[in-house]
ROVODREN-731696 format. One line per field, with one value per atom (N, C-alpha, C): residue number from 1; atom name; y, x, z. Coordinates in nm, 2 decimals. Example, Ala and Ser with C-alpha at 12.3 -4.5 7.8 and 13.67 -1.06 7.14 Angstrom:
<recs>
num: 1 1 1 2 2 2
atome: N CA C N CA C
c2: -0.57 -0.45 -0.33 -0.22 -0.11 0.00
c1: 1.32 1.23 1.32 1.28 1.37 1.29
c3: 0.78 0.78 0.78 0.71 0.71 0.79
</recs>
This chain:
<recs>
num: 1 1 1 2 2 2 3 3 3 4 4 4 5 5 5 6 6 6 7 7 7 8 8 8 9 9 9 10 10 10 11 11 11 12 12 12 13 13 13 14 14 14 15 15 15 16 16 16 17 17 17 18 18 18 19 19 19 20 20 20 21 21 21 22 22 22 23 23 23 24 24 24 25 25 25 26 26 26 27 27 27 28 28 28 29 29 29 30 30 30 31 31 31 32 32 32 33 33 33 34 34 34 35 35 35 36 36 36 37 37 37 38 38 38 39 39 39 40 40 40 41 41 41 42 42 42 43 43 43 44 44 44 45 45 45 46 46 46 47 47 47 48 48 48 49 49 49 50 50 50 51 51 51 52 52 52 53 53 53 54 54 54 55 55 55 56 56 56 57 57 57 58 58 58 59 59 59 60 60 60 61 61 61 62 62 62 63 63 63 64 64 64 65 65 65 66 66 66 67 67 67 68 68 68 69 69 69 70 70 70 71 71 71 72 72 72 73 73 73 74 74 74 75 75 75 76 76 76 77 77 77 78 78 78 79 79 79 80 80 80 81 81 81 82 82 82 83 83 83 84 84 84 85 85 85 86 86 86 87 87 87 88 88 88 89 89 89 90 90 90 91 91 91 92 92 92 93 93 93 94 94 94 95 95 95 96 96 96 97 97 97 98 98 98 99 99 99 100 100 100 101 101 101 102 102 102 103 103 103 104 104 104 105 105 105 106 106 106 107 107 107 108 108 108 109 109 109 110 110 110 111 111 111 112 112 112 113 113 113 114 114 114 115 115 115 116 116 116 117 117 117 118 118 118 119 119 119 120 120 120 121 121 121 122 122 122 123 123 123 124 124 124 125 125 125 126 126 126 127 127 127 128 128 128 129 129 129 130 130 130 131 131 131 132 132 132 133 133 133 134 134 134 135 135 135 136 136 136 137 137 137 138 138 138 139 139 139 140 140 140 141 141 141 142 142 142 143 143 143 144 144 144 145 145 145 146 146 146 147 147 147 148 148 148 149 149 149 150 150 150 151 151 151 152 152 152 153 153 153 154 154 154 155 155 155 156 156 156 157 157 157 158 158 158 159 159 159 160 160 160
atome: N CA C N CA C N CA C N CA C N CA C N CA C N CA C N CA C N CA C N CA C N CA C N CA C N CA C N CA C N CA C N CA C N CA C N CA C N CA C N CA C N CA C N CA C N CA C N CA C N CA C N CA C N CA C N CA C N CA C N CA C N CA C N CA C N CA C N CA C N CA C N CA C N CA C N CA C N CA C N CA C N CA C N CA C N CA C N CA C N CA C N CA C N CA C N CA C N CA C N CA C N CA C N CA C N CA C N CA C N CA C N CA C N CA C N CA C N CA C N CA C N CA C N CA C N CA C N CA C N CA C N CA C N CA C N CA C N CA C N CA C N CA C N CA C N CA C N CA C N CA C N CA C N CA C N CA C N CA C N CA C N CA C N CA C N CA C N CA C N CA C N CA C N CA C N CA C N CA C N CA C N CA C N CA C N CA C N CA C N CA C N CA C N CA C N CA C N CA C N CA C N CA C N CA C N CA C N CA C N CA C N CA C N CA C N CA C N CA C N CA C N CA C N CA C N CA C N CA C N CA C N CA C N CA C N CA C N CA C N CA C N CA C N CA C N CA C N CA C N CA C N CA C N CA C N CA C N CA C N CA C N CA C N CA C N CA C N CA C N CA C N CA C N CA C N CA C N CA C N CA C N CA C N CA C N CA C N CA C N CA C N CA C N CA C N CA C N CA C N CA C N CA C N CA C N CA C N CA C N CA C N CA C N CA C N CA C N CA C N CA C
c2: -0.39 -0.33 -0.22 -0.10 0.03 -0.01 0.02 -0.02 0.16 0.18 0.31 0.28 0.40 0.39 0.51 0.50 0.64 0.61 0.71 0.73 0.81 0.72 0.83 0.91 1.03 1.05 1.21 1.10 1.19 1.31 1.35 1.42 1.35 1.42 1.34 1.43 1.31 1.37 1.40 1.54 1.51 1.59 1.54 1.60 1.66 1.61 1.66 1.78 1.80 1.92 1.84 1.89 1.81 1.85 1.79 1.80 1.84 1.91 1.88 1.79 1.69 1.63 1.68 1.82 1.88 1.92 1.95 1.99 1.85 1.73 1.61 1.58 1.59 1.59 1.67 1.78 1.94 1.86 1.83 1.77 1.64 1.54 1.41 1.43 1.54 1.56 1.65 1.76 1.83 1.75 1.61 1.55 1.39 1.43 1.27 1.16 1.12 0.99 1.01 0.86 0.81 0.70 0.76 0.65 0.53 0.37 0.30 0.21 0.13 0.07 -0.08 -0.17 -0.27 -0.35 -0.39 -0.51 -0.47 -0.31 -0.28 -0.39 -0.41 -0.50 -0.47 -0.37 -0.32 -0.32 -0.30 -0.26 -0.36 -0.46 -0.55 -0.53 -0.45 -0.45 -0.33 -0.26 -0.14 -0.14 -0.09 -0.12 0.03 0.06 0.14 0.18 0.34 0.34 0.39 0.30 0.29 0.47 0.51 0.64 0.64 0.76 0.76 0.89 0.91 1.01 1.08 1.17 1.18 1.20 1.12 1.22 1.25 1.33 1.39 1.38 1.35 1.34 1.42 1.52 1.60 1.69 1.71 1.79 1.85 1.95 2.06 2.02 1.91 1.89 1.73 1.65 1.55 1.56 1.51 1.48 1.45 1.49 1.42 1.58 1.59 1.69 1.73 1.60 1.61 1.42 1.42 1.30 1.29 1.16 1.11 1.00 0.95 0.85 0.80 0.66 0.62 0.53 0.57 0.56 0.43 0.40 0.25 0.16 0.02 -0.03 -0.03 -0.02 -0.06 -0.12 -0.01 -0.05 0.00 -0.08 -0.03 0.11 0.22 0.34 0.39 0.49 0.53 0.62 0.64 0.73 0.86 0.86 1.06 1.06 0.98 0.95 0.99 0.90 0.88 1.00 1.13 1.19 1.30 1.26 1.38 1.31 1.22 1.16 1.23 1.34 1.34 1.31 1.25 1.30 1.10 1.07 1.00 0.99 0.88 0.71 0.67 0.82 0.76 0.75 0.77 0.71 0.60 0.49 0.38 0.30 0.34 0.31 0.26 0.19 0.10 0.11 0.11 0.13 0.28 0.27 0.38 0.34 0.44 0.46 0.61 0.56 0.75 0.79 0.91 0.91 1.00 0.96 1.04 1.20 1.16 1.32 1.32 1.42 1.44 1.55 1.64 1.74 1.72 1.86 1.89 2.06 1.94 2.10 2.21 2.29 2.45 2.41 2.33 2.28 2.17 2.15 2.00 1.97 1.83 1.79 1.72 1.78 1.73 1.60 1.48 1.37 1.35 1.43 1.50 1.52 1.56 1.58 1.45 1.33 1.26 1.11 1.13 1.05 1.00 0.90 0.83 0.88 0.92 0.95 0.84 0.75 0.68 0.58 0.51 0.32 0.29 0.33 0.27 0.34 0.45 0.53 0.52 0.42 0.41 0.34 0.38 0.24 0.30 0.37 0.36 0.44 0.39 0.50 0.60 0.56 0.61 0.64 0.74 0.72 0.71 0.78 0.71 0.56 0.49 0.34 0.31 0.38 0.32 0.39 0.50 0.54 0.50 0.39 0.37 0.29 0.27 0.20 0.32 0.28 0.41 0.37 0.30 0.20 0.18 0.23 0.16 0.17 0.02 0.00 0.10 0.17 0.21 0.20 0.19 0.15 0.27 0.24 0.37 0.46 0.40 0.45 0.63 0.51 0.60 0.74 0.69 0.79 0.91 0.85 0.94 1.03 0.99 1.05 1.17 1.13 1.23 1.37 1.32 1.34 1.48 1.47 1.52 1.63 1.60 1.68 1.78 1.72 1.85 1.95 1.89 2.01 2.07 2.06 2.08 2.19 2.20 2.31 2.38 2.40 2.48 2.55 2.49 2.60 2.63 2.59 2.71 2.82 2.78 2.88 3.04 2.94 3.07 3.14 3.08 3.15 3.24 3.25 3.32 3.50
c1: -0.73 -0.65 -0.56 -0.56 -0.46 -0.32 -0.25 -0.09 -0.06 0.08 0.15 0.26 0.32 0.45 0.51 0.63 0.67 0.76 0.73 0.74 0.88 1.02 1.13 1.17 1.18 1.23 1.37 1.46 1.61 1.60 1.72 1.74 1.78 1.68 1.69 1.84 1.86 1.91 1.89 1.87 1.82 1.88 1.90 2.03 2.09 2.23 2.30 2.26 2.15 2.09 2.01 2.06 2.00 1.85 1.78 1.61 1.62 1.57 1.58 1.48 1.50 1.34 1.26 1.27 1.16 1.05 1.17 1.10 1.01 1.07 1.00 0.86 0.90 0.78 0.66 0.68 0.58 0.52 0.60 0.56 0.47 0.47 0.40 0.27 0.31 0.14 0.08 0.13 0.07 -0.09 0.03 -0.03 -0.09 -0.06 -0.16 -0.11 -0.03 0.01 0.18 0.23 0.38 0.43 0.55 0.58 0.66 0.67 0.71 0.83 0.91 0.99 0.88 0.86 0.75 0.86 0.97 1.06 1.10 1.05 1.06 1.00 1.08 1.02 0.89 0.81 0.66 0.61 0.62 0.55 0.39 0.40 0.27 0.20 0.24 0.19 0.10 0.11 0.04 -0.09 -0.20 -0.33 -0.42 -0.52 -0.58 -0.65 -0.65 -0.67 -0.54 -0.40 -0.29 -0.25 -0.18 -0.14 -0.02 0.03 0.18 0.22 0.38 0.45 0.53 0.61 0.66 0.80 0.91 1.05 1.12 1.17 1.28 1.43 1.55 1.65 1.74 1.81 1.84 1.96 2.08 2.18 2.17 2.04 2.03 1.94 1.85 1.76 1.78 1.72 1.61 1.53 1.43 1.30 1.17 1.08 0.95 0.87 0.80 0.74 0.63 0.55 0.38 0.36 0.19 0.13 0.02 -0.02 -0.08 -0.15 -0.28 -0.35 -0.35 -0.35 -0.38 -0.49 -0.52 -0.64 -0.68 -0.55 -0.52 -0.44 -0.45 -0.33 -0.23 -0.09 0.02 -0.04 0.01 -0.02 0.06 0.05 0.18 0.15 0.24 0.21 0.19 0.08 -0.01 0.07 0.08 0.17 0.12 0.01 0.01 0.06 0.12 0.21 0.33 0.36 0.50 0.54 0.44 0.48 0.52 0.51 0.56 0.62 0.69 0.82 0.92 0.97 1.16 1.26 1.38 1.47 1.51 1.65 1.65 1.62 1.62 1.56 1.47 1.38 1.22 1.20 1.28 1.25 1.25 1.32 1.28 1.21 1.15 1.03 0.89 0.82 0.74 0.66 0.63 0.46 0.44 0.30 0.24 0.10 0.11 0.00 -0.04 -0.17 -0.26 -0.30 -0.34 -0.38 -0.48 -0.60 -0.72 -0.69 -0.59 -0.53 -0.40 -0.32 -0.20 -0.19 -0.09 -0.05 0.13 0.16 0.30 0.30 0.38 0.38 0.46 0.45 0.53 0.66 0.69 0.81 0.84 0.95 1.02 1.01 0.99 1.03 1.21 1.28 1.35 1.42 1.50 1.48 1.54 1.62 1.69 1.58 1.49 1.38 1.29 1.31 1.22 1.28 1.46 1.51 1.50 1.45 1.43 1.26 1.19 1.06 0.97 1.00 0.95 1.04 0.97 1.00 1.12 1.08 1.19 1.32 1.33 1.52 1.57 1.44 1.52 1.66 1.71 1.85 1.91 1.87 1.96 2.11 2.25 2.34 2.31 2.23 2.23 2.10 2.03 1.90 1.89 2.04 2.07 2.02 2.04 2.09 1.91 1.81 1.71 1.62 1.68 1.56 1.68 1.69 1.73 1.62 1.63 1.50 1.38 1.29 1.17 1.06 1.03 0.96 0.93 0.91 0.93 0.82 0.77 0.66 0.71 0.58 0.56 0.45 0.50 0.40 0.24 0.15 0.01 0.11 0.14 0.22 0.29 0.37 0.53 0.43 0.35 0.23 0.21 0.12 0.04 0.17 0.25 0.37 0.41 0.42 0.53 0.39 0.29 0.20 0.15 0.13 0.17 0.27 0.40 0.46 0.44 0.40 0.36 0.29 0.17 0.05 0.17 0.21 0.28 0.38 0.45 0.55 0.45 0.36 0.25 0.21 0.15 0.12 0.22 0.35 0.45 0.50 0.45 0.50 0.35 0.25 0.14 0.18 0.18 0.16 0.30 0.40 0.53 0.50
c3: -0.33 -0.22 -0.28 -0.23 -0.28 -0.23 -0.35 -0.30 -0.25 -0.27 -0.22 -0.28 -0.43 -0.46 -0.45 -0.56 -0.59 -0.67 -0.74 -0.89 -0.92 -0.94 -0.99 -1.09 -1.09 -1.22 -1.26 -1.33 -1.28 -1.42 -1.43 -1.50 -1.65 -1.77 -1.91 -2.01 -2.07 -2.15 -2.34 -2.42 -2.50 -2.63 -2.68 -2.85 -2.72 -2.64 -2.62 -2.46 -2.49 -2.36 -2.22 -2.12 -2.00 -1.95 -1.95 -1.93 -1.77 -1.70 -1.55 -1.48 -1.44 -1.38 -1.33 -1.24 -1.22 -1.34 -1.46 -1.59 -1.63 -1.65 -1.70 -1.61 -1.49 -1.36 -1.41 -1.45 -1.52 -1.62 -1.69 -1.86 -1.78 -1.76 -1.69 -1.62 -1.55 -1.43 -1.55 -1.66 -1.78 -1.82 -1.87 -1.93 -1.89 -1.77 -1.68 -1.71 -1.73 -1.77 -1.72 -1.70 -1.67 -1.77 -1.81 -1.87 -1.82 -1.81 -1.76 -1.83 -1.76 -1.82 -1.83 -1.90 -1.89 -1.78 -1.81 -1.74 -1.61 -1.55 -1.43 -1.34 -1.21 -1.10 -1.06 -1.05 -0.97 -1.09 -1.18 -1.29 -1.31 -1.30 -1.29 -1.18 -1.05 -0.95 -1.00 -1.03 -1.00 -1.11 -1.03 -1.00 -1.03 -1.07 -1.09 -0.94 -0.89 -0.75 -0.69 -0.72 -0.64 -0.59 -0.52 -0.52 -0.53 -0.57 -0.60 -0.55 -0.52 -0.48 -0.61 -0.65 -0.74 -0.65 -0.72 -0.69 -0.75 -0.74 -0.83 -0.79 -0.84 -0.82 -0.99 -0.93 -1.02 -0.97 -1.09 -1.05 -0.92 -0.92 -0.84 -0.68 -0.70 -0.58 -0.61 -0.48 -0.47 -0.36 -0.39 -0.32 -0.35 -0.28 -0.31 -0.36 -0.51 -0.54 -0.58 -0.55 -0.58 -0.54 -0.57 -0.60 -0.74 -0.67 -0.79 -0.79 -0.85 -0.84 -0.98 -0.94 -1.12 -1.15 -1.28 -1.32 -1.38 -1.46 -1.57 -1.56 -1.53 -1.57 -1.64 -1.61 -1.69 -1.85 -1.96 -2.07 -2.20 -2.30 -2.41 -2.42 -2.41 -2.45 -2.56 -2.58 -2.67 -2.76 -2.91 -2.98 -2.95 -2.89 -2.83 -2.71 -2.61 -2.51 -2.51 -2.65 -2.72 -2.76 -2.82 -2.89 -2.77 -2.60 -2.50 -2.44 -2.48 -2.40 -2.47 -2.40 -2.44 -2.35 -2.47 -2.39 -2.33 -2.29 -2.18 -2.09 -2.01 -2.02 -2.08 -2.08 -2.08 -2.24 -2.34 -2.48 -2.48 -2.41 -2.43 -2.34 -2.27 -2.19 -2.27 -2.28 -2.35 -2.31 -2.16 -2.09 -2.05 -1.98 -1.91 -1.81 -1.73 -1.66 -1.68 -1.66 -1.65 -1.52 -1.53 -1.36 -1.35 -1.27 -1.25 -1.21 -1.09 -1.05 -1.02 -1.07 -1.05 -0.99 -0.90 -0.90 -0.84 -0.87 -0.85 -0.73 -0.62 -0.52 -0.51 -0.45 -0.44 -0.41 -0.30 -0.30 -0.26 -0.33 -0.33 -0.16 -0.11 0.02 0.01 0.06 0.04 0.11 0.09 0.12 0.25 0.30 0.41 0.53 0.50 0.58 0.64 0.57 0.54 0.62 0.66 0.69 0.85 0.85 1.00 1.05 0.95 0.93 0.87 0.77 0.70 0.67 0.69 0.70 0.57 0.49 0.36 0.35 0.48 0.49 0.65 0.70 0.83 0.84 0.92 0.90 0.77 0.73 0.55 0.55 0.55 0.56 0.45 0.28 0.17 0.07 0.08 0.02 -0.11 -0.17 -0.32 -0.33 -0.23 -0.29 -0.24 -0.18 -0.18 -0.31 -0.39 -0.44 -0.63 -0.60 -0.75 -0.79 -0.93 -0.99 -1.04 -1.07 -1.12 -1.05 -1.01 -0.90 -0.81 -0.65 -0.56 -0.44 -0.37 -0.37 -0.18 -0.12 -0.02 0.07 0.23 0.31 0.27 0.34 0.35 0.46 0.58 0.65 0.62 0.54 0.50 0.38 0.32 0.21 0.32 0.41 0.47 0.60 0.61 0.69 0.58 0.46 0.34 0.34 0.34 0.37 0.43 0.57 0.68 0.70 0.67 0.62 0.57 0.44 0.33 0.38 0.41 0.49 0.62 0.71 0.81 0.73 0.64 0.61 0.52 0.45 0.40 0.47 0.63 0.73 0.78 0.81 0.89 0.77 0.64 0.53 0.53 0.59 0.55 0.62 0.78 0.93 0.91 0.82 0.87 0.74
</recs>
């Protein structure tokens, strides 16, 4: 059975200089693979097949900025992995997943757009407090809605 997550990832920090997650996001779909905390709560859940969202939360934006399928189970990360992780959190991050297809889109969705749209920010006074963790499991639903969207502001961006 395909799950539905999505995949966080904030701004790193590295000798002193701040990484932007959009930048880490670039580097990750580059190179097809995520890196994972192992002792993260989903982490065992996720499944070869599963689909993922990407988001970003960062000085400058948050939201949702591509997807992604993965290919592998959760597994100790590989030293040619290791050698494109920079930067904080994700140095000490231990696992990974790879992914058949990744991409990263033109523009960010922003989370603002998305609220009282999809099941996991209904009700929420704070999307901070739902999108902490690196992790987090989502309906097909709530997928195929972020979804929909996308295509939907793509065509009001050709047609204008």
């Amino acid at each position: 059975m395909v799950s539905y997550w999505i995949f966080i990832v904030k701004d790193h920090l590295h000798m002193g200089r701040i990484i932007l997650a959009r930048d880490v996001l670039f580097d990750r779909v580059r190179n097809k693979f995520w890196s994972l905390n192992s002792r993260s709560r989903n982490v065992k859940k996720i499944k070869p097949g599963d689909h993922v969202l990407f988001y970003i939360t960062s000085r400058d934006e948050r939201g949702l900025m591509g997807r992604g399928v993965i290919s592998t189970d959760p597994h100790p990360i590989t030293p040619e992995q290791r050698f494109h992780v920079i930067g904080t959190p994700s140095e000490a991050f231990d696992y990974a997943v790879d992914f058949s297809e990744a991409e990263i889109w033109d523009r960010v969705i922003p989370i603002e757009e998305l609220e009282n749209k999809i099941s996991i920010l209904t009700g929420k006074k704070s999307s901070k407090v739902v999108f902490r963790g690196s992790v987090i499991r989502i309906s097909k639903n709530d997928y195929q809605t972020v979804l929909e969207i996308k295509r939907s502001k793509e065509a009001s961006v050709k047609s204008s």
